[in-house]
N, C-alpha and C positions, 0 to 999 in steps of 0.2 A: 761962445758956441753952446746952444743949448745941450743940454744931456738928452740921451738918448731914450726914448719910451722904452723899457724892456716888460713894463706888466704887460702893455697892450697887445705883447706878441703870443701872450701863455692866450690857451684856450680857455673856454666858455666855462667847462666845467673843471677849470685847473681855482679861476677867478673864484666861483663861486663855492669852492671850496676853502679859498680864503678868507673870506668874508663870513663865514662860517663859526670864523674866532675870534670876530671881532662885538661888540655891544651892537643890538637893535638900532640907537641911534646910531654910533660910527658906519653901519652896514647903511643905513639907510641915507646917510653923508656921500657915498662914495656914486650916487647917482647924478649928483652935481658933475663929474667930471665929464663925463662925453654921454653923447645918446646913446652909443652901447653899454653903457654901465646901468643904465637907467632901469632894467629890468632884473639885474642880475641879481640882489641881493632879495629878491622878493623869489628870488629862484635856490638858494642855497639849504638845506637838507638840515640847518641848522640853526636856531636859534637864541641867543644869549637878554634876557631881558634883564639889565642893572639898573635898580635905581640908586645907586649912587650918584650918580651926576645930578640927578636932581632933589638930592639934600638941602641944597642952599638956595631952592628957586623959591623967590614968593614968601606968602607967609607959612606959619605952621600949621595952619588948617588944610590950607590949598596946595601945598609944596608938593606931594605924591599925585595931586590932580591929572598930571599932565604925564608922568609916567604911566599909570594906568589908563590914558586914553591911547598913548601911543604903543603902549603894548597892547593892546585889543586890535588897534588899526595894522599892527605889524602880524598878528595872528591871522587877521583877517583879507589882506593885501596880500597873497602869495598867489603866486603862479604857478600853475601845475601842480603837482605832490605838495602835501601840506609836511610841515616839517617833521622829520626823523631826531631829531635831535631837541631839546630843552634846557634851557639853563637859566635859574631864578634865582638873584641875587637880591635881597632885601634886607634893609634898613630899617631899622626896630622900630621907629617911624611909620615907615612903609606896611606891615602888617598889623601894629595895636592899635587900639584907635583909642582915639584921647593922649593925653600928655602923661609921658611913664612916671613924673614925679609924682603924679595923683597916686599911681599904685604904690609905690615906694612911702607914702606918707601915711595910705591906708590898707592895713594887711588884709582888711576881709572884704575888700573890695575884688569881683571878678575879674579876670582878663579875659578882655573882650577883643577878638581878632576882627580884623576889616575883611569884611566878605569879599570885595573886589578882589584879593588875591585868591581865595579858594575858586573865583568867577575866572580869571585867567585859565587856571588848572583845568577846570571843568570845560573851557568852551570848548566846542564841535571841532574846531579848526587841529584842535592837540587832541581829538583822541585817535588817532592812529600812531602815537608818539612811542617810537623805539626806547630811549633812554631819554632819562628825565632826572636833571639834579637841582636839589632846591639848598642854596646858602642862607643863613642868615646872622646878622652882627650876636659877637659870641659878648652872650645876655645871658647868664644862668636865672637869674631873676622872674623874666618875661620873655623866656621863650617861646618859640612860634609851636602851634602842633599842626602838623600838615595833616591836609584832610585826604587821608591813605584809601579810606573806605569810600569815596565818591568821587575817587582819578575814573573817568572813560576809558582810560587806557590802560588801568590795570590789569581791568578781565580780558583782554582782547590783544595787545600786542608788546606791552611794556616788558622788557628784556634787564634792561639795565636800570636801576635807583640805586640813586647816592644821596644822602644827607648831609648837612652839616650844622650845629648847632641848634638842632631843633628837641624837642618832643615829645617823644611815641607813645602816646595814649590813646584809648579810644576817645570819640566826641561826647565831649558833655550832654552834648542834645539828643544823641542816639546811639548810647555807651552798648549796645549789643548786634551793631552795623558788621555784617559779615565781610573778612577781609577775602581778595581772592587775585592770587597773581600765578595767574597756571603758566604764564610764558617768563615769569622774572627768570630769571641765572646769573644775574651779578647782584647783588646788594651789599653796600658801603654804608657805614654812620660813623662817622665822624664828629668828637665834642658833642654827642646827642647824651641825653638822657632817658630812659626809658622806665614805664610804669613797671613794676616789677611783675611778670610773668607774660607781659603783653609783647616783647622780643620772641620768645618762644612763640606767641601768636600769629608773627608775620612773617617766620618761618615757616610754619606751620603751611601757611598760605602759600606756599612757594614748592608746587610739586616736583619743580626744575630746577631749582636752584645748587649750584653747585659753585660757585664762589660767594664767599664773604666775609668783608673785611669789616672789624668793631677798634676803631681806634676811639680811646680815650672817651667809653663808653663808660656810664655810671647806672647803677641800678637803682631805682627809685620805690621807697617802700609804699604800702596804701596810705591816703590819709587816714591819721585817726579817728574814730567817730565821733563825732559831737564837736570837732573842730572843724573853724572855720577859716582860721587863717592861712595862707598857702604858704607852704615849705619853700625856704631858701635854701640854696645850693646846698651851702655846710651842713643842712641836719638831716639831708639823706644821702650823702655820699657812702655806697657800700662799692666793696670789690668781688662779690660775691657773685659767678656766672658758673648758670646751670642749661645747661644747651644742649639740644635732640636734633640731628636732622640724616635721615638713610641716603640724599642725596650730594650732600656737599663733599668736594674733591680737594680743594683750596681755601685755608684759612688762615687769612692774617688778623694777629691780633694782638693789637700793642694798646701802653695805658701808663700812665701818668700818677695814678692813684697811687698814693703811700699809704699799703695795710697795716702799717705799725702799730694801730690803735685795735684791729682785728684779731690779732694773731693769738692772744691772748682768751678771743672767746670762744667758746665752746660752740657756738653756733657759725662759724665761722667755715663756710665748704669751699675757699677758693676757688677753684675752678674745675669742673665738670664736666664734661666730654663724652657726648655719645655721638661717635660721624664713625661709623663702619665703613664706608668708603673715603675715608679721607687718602689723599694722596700725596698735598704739599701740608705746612706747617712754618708758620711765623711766628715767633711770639718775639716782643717785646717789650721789657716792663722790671717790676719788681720780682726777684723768685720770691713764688706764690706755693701755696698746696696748689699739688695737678694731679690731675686722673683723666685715664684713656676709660668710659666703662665698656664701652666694645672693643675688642679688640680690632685695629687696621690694617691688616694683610699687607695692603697695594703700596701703604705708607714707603715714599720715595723719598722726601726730602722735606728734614728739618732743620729748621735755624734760629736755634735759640741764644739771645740778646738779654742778658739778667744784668747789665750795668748801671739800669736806670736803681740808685740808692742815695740815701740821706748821707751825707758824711759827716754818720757819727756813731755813737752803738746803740741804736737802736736794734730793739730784737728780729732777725729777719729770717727766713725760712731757707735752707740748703737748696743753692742751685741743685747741686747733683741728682737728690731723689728726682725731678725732673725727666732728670733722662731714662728712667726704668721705662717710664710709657713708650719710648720708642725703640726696640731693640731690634724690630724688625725694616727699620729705617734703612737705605741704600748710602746716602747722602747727610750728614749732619755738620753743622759747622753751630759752632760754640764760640760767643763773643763774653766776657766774663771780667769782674773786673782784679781776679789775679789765677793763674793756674790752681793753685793750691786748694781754691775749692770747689774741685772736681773731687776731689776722696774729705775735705774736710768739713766739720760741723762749723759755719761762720758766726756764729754765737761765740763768738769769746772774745778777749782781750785782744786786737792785734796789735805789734807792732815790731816787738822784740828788739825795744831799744836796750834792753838790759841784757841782752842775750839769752833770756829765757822764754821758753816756748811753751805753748799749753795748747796744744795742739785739735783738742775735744776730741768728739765721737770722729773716727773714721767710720766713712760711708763705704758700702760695697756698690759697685757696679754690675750693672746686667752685663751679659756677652750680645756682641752685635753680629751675628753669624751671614749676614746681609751683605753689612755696610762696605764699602768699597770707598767714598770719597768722605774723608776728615778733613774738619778744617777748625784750627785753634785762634782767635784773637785774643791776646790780654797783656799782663803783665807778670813776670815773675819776680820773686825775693830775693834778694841780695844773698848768697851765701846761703838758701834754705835748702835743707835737706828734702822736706816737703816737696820742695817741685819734682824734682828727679823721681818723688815716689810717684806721684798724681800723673805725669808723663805715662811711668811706665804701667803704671794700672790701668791707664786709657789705651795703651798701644794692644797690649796682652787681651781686652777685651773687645781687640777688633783681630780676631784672626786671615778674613779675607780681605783686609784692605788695601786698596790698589793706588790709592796718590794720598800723599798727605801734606796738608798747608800748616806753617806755622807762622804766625804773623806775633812776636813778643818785642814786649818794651820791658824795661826794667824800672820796679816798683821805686820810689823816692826809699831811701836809704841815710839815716843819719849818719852810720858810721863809714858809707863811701863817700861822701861828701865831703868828712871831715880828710879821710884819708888823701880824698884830690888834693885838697885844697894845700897839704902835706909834702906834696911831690915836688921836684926842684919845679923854678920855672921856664917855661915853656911849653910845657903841656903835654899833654898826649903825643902830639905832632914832634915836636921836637925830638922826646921821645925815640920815637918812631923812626926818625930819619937817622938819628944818632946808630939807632942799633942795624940800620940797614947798610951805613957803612963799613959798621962793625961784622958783616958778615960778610961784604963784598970782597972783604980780605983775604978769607976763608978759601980754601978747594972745598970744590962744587961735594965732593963727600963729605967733609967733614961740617960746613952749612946745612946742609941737608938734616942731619943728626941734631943740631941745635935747632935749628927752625923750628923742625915736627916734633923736636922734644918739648916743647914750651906749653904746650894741651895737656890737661892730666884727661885719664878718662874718667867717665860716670860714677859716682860713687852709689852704695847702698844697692838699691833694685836691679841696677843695671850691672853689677861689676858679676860676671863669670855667669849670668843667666840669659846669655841671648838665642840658649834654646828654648827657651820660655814664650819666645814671642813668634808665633805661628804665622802673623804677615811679614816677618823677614826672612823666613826660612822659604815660602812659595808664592809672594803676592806682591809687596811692595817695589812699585816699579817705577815710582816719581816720588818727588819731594821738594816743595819749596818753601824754601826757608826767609824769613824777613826780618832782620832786627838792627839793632843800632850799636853797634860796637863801641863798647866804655873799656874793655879789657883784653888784652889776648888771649886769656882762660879762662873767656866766661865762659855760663852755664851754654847757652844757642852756641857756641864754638863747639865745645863738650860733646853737646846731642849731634851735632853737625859729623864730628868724629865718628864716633859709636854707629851714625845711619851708615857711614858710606865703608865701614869695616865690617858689619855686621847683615847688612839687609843682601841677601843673598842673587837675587836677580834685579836690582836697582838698576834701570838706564837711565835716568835724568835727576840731575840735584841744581836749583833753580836758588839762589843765592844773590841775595843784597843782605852786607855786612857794615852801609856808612864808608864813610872815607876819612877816619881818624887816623888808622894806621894803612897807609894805603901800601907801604914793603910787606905790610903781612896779611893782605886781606885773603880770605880761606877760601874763595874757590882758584886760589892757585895751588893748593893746597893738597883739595879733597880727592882727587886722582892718583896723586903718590901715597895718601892713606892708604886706600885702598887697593894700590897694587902692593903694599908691604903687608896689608896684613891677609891678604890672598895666598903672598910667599910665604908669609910665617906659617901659615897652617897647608900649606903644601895644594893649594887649590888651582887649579888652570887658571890663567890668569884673564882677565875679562875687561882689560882698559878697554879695549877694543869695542866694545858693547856699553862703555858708560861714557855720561857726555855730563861737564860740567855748564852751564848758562849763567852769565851773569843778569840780574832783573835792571831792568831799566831804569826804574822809576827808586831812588830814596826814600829809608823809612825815616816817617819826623822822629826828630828826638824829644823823645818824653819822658820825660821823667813822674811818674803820675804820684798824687801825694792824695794819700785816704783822708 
């Protein structure tokens, strides 16, 4: 029995929104199947031209031949509305002309681009094109430079540009070509390079623009004069961004680059920020120097990612100063690769396999008078005193926060390692079970007593200071917690205590603890905490108002090793 046709039942314009995703030629393939199909891809709002597929056609001269005819004929073959959409995949092949060993072999020899692709770009057929993204094979060598200044559709309808591996310089042939994109509002580059001050140029060009994202974006300095060889990748990678714009609301921007060899010069500005309107904030990468130089009122949501590091000691800049730029932030979440430096200087020796600690400079933190939503990813130290402190130094400078996430793993540990490895066998688990019958024994009071005695609380910042902390006296009103249970008193146990005894109007505590000890996992827990230490201090009692949640989903167990 044959199967059943269920494309042929979507409509006309469900189809041609399909076909939309797929390559010029597969789009243009799918006319073979019945005489209604035959018209529809020359109708869809979108077009994807790869020359990948025809890499291996023919020989080396001729083998793009036939891509570029049939991308002109698929430009030019449409029906109705010419396309909304553009998508330019090229093969290193596909834009330089000649054989790329020749440039590899002679440094002062030009790279010379194949016009037919700037001729695609340009033709009539794309210039009323919405968005427009051009790919090409990641070549730091002989990258492609797109021709920005002579798109049709720059000055007139283009919205959206995305890059990738290309560029951004002006043209060799008419290096003072005015750029003009009064309708852009999203621009992406992606693995691009750019002449250095020529980024700010195509900004500049963009009176609309309010999103932009710069992933794994390298700044590229002038050639020097009386040089004629052209720069490879390695001798201009800088990390150095200095960026203007009154318009942009949204900025992502992540990077790859290891400033290690930077940090040490004197000319060395990191990164540079002037967007008065900025609203959201991404960063991911190395911590870098950062500077807000206008201030951003509206600034709603930050999310800084400082894990991308060498593992090893080389010298690297404090996440924390970081965060001074945002205090007027609503929203921050912090991925990190150990709590601990949130208040500490990461210059130094870590490990503290000897038990000795050298803690450096403590950093201060600004107060977040804003901020409402926290959110922590990372890992903390076995037994450090440190985290307990950086905890409460972060809580203390969020007075109005209203939910807070903790997402911790615990750091690799020589000397808990060894200690497992010490314990009788059967493990944790065994453990576990042993002591749960050992309490089944018990009346339900005198269990009880043992149970919730087995938690110490908080040491250092937190012990007898929880009027210190102004969002658990009137704000803190969620908390979800996530970690992997190695211990019944470990440190996320600890904190776990201390939230639901101290945070004063708390209704929801949202808890994954693992399933090692699963007689003692702590949201069975967290509810009699909190109604005992309600009693002790003589306070109305408020079960009634707080609600324990178990999280669905397990944390991995990590053990993360620097």
């Amino acid at each position: 029995m044959a199967a059943a046709d269920r494309l042929s039942a979507l409509s006309d314009e469900l189809l041609q929104h399909l076909l939309a995703f797929a390559s010029a030629k597969e789009a243009a393939a799918s006319a073979a199947l019945s005489r209604r199909w035959r018209p529809l891809w020359r109708r869809a709002s979108a077009l994807n031209l790869d020359s990948r597929p025809y890499s291996r056609q023919h020989s080396h001269d001729d083998r793009f031949d036939e891509f570029f005819r049939d991308g002109k004929a698929a430009l030019r073959g449409r029906l109705g509305t010419p396309p909304k959409r553009l998508t330019l995949l090229l093969m290193e092949d596909a834009y330089l002309v000649g054989d790329s060993w020749h440039y590899y072999m002679d440094d002062d020899a030009e790279l010379e681009y194949d016009a037919r692709v700037a001729g695609l770009l340009a033709d009539p057929a794309v210039a009323a094109l919405e968005e427009l993204r051009i790919a090409c094979d990641r070549c730091y060598s002989f990258m492609y430079v797109p021709p920005l200044a002579s798109l049709p559709c720059a000055a007139t309808t283009l919205r959206v540009l995305e890059i990738h591996n290309c560029n951004l310089e002006p043209p060799s042939t008419e290096p003072s070509a005015r750029l003009a994109f009064p309708c852009l509002a999203d621009l992406s580059l992606r693995s691009c390079t750019y002449l250095q001050g020529y980024l700010q140029t195509v900004v500049d060009a963009a009176p609309a623009l309010n999103r932009l994202a710069l992933v794994d974006v390298t700044n590229k300095p002038p050639k020097p004069a009386g040089s004629g060889k052209r720069d490879r990748y390695e001798e201009f990678k800088s990390f150095n961004l200095c960026l203007r714009s009154p318009t942009v609301t949204t900025l992502v921007l992540e990077t790859n680059n290891d400033s290690r060899d930077e940090l040490d010069d004197s000319r060395n500005i990191g990164i540079q920020l002037d967007m008065p309107t900025l609203c959201s904030f991404r960063y991911k990468g190395f911590p870098v120097k950062f500077s807000l130089i206008s201030p951003a009122p509206g600034l709603a949501r930050v999310d800084l990612d400082t894990c991308r590091r060498e593992r090893s000691f080389y010298k690297c800049e404090p996440a924390a100063p970081m965060l001074a730029n945002f205090s007027s932030t609503r929203a921050l979440k912090l991925h990190l690769i150990t709590i601990e430096e949130i208040i500490l200087d990461p210059n130094y020796e870590s490990g503290d396999y000897n038990g000795v600690q050298n803690p450096g400079e403590a950093t201060i933190l600004p107060t977040f008078p804003n901020l409402k939503l926290l959110e922590i990813d990372g890992t903390f130290k076995y037994q450090n005193s440190n985290t307990a402190l950086a905890l409460a130094t972060l809580l203390r400078a969020c007075p109005t926060m209203s939910e807070l996430r903790l997402r911790l793993h615990m750091a690799y540990d020589y000397h808990y390692d060894r200690k497992t490895e010490e314990r009788e066998a059967g493990g944790p688990f065994a453990q576990s079970v042993e002591r749960f019958k050992m309490l089944a024994s018990m009346c339900t009071e005198h269990r009880d007593d043992v149970e919730l005695a087995t938690v110490s609380d908080l040491p250092g910042p937190f012990a007898n200071s929880c009027t210190s902390f102004g969002c658990l006296r009137t704000s803190l009103r969620k908390v979800t917690l996530q970690f992997k249970s190695k211990e019944l008193n470990c440190f996320p146990v600890q904190l776990a205590k201390f939230l639901v005894e101290n945070a004063m109007v708390l209704e929801e505590m949202h808890v994954e603890d693992g399933d090692q000890f699963w007689p003692d996992h702590l949201w069975d827990k967290l509810a009699r905490w909190r109604a005992d230490a309600f009693r002790r201090r003589n306070l109305p009692e408020t079960a009634a108002g707080f609600r324990v949640y178990q999280q669905a989903n397990h944390v991995e167990d990590l053990m993360v090793h620097y």
